[in-house]
SEDRENSE-495820 format. One line per 10 residues: number of its first residue (from 0); their letters; for each residue x, y, z of C-alpha. Coordinates in Angstrom, 1 decimal, padded with zeros to 4 digits. Layout:
! residues N
NUM	A	X/Y/Z ~ ...
//
This chain:
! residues 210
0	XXXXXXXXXX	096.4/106.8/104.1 ~ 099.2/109.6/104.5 ~ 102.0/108.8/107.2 ~ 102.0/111.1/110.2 ~ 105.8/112.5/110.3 ~ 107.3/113.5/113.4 ~ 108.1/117.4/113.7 ~ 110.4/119.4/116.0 ~ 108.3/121.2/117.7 ~ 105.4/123.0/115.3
10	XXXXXXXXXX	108.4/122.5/112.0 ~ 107.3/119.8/109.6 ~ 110.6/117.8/108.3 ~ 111.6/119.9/105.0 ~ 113.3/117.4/102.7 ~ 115.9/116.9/099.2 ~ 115.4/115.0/096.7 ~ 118.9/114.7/094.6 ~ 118.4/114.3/091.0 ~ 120.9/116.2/089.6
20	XXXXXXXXXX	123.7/113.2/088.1 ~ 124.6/113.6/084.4 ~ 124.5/109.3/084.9 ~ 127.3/108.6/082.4 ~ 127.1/104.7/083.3 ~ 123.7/104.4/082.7 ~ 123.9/106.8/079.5 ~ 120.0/108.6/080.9 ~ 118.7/110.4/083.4 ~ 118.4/107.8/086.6
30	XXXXXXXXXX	115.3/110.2/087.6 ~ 113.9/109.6/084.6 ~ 114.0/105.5/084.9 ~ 110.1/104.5/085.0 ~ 108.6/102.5/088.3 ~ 105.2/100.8/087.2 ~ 104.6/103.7/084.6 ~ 106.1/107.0/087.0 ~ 109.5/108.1/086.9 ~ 111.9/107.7/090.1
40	XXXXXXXXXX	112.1/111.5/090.7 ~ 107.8/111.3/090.8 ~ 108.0/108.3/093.5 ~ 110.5/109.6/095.6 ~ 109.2/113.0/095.6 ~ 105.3/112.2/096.1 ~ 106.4/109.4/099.0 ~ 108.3/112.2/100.9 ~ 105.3/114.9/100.3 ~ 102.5/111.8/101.0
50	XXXXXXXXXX	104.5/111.3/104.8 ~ 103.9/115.0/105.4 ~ 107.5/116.1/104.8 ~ 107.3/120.1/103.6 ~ 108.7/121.7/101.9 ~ 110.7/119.6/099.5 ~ 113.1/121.0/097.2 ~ 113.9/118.7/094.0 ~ 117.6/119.4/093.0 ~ 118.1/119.1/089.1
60	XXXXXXXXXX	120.7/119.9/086.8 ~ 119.9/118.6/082.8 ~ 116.0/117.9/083.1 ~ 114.4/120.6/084.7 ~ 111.6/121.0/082.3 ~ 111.4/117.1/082.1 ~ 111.0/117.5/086.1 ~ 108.8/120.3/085.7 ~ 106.6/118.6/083.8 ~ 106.7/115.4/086.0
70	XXXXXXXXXX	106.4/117.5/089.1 ~ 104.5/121.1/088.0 ~ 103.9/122.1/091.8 ~ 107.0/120.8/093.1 ~ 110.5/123.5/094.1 ~ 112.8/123.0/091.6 ~ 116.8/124.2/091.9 ~ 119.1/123.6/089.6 ~ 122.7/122.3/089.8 ~ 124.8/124.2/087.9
80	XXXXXXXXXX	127.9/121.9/088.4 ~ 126.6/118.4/089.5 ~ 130.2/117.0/088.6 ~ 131.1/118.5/092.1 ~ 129.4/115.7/094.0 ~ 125.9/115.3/096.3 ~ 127.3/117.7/098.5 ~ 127.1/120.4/096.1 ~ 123.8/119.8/095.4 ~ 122.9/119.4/099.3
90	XXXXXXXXXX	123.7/122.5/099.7 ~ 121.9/123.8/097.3 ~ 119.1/122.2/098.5 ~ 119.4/123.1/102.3 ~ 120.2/127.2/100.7 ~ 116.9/126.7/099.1 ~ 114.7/125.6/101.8 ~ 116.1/128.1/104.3 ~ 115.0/130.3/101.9 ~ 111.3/129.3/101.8
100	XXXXXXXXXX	111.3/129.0/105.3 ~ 112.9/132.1/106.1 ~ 114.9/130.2/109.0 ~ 117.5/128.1/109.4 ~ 117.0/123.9/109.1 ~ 116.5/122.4/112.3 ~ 116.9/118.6/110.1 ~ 116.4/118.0/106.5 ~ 116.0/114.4/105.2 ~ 118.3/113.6/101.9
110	XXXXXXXXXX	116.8/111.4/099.7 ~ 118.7/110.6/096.2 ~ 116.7/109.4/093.4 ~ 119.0/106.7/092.6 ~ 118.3/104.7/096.0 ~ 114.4/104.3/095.8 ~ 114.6/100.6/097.8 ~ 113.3/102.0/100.5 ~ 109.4/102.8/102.1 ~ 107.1/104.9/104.5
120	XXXXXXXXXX	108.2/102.5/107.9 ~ 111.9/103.0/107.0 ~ 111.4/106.7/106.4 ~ 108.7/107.2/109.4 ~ 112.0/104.9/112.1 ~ 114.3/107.6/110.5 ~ 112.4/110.7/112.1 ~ 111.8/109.1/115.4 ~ 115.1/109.3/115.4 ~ 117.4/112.4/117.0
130	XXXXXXXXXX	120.3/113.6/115.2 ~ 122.2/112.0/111.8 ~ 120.4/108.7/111.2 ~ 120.4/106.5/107.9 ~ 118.8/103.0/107.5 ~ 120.6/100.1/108.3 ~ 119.8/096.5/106.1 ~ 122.1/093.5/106.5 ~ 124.5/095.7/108.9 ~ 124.9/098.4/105.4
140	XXXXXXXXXX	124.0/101.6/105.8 ~ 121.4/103.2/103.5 ~ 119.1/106.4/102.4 ~ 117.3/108.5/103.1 ~ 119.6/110.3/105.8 ~ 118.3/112.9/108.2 ~ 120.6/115.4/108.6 ~ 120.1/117.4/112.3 ~ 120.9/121.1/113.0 ~ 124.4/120.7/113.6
150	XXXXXXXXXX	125.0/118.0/110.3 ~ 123.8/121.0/108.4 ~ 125.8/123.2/109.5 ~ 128.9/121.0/108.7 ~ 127.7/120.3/105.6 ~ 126.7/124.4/104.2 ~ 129.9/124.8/105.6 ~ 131.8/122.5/103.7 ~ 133.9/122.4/100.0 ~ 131.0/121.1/097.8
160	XXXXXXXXXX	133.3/118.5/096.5 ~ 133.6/116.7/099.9 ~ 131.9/113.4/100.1 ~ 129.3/113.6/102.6 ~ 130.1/110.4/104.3 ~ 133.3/112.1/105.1 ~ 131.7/115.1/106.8 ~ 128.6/113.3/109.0 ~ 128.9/110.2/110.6 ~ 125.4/108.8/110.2
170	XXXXXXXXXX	124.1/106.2/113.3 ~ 122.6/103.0/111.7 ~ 119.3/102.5/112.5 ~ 117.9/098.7/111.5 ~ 115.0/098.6/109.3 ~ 113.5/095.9/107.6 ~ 114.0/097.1/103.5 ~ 115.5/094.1/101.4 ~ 116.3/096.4/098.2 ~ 117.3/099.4/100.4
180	XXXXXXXXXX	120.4/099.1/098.8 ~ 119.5/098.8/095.3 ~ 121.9/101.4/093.4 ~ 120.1/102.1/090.0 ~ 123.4/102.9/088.0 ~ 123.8/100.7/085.0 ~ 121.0/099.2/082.8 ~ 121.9/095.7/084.5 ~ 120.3/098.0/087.9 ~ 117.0/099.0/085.7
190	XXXXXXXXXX	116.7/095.6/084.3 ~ 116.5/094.1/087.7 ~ 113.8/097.0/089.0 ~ 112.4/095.9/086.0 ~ 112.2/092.2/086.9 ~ 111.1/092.6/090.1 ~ 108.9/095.1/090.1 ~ 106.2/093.3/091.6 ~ 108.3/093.5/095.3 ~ 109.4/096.8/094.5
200	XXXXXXXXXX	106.2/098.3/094.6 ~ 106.1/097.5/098.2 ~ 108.2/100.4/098.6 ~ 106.4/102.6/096.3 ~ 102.8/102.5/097.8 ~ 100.0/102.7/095.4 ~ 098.0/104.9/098.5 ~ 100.9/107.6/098.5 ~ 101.2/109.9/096.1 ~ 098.4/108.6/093.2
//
């Protein structure tokens, strides 16, 4: 059953999904890395549509037409310099959906495809939630963010090379997510989604998105 999201006012929560790393560590695309037969970009994408978040832009650089193919209805933008950093492609992102919207973001959530340890409950605490909020496991902050009104501003605003942690300050909010922060970056990181997939599909629902 989909998860009811919580709107300002009559505006769904638009989201981005950052898939745009060249991934020299891991020598492959991390949204490419298969989850129980779907790839990463797939999961995280379908879990944010399946809680009602619209629109969602997917932010790509090298595999568009692998994304497209993974994702044929989904909003794709590419990232012409991902080298810059997530804030680069944020913006990107956030430029996109206030173009489909036709208005500017009153929040956005930010979900890279490299942190998929988390679920629905973690995302659905994030939106009952007012201004920037990331998850909080074993006092670590995680993702997905929600960015508010004034976080985007800061951030459309900024030098695309600025690390985002250095431009919002994000309030913790505890959840309970034991891989929340699972970093897929090296094969070592895919071996061990690999070896536990059985409790990583508890993030991954099999009702959302299939």
């Amino acid at each position: 059953m989909g998860l009811r999201v919580r709107v300002m006012g009559s505006i769904p929560t638009p989201a981005v999904v950052l898939a745009a790393g060249h991934s020299r560590r891991l020598g492959r695309p991390k949204a490419l890395v298969a989850v129980n037969g779907k790839e990463l970009v797939w999961w995280v994408h379908e879990r944010l549509v399946s809680a009602g978040c619209t629109p969602v832009v997917v932010v790509n650089a090298e595999i568009e037409s692998d994304v497209a193919r993974l994702l044929p209805e989904a909003r794709l933008v590419v990232n012409p310099n991902p080298d810059a950093g997530r804030t680069g492609s944020l913006q990107l992102g956030i430029e996109a959906l206030e173009m489909m919207m036709e208005a500017k973001l009153e929040r956005v959530v930010m979900a890279p495809v490299d942190r998929p340890g988390w679920n629905s409950e973690v995302l659905q605490t994030l939106l009952e939630e007012r201004g920037d909020s990331a998850p909080s496991f074993d006092g670590r902050k995680g993702h997905p963010v929600v960015l508010s009104s004034s976080a985007i501003k800061v951030v459309r605003e900024a030098e695309s090379h600025h690390p985002l942690r250095d431009l919002v300050v994000f309030n913790p909010v505890a959840v309970k997510a034991p891989w929340l922060h699972l970093n897929i970056d090296t094969e070592d990181d895919v071996a061990l989604l690999e070896s536990n997939n059985a409790a990583l599909l508890d993030c991954f629902p099999q009702g959302e998105g299939i």
